[in-house]
C-alpha positions in Angstrom: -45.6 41.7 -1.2 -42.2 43.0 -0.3 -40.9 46.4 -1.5 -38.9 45.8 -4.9 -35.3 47.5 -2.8 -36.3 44.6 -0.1 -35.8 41.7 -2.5 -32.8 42.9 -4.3 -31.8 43.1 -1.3 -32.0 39.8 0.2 -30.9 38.2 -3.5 -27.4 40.1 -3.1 -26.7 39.5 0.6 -27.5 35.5 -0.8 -25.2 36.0 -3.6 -22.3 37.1 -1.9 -22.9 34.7 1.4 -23.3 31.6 -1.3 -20.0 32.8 -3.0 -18.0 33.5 0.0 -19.3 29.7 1.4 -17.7 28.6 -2.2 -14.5 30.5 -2.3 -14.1 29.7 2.1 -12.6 26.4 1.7 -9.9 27.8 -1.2 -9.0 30.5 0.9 -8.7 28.4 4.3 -6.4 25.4 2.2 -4.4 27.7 -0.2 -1.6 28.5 3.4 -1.8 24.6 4.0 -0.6 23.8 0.6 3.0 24.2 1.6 3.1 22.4 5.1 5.1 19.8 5.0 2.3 17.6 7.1 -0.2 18.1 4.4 2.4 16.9 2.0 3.2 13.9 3.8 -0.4 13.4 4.4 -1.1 13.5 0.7 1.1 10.7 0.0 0.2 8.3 2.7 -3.5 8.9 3.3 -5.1 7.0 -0.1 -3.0 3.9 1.5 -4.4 4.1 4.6 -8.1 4.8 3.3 -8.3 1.5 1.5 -7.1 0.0 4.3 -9.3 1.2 6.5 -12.3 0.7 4.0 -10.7 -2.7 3.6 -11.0 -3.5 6.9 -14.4 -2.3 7.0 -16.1 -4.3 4.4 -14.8 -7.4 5.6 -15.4 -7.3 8.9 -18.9 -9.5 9.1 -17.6 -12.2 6.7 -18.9 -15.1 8.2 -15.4 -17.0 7.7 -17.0 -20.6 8.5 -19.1 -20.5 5.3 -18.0 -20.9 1.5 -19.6 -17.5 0.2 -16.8 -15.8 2.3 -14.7 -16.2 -0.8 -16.6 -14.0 -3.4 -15.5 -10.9 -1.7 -11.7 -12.4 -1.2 -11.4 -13.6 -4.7 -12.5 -9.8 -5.8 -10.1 -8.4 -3.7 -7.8 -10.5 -5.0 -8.3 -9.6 -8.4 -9.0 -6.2 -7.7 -5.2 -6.1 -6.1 -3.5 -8.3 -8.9 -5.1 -5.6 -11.4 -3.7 -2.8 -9.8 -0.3 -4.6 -9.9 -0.3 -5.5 -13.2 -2.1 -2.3 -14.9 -1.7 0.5 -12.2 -5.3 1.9 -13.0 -7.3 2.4 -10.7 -10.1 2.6 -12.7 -9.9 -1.1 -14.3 -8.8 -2.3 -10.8 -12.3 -0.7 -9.3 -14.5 -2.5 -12.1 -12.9 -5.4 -12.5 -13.0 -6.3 -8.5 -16.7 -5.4 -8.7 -17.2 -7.4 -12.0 -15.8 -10.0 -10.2 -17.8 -10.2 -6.9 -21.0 -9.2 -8.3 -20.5 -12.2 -10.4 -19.4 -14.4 -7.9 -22.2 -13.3 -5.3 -24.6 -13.8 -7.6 -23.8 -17.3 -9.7 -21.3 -19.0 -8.3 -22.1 -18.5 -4.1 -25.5 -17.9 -4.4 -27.5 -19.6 -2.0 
């Protein structure tokens, strides 16, 4: 069994490696918080993310079959919610609301 020095040791050089991982990122982003790129970034990236998830989950829709509509009608709604309400919140659960039902009753094969 190791020494009792040994172990308090090894628990502070953990502590303070665990707590400079934590505080790492702060430290590295707090300079970036001025740039001008990062600022520019932070108002077009969420645009380009859902179009890039966009793009993603609908890129095996078989288009020759009728169960291709569930996920457009969703996405439809999910958009005209946003438009209306601007939460993103209701947009999010009311586009899934409206596929899962759609998947599951109306295109169900």
């Amino acid at each position: 069994m190791p020494e009792t020095p040994y172990l308090l040791a090894a628990v502070a050089v953990s502590a303070v490696i665990t707590w400079g991982l934590r505080a790492l990122p702060f430290a590295a982003l707090a300079p970036l918080r001025a740039s001008s790129t990062v600022q520019y970034l932070s108002t077009r990236m969420p645009a380009g993310i859902m179009v890039i998830l966009l793009v993603y989950c609908l890129r095996d829709l078989p288009v020759t079959e009728t169960r291709v509509l569930a996920p457009l009608i969703a996405m439809a709604v999910t958009v005209g919610l946003h438009l209306w309400r601007r939460n993103a919140l209701l947009s999010i659960l009311g586009g899934t609301a409206t596929h899962v039902v759609l998947a599951s009753v109306v295109f169900a094969h």
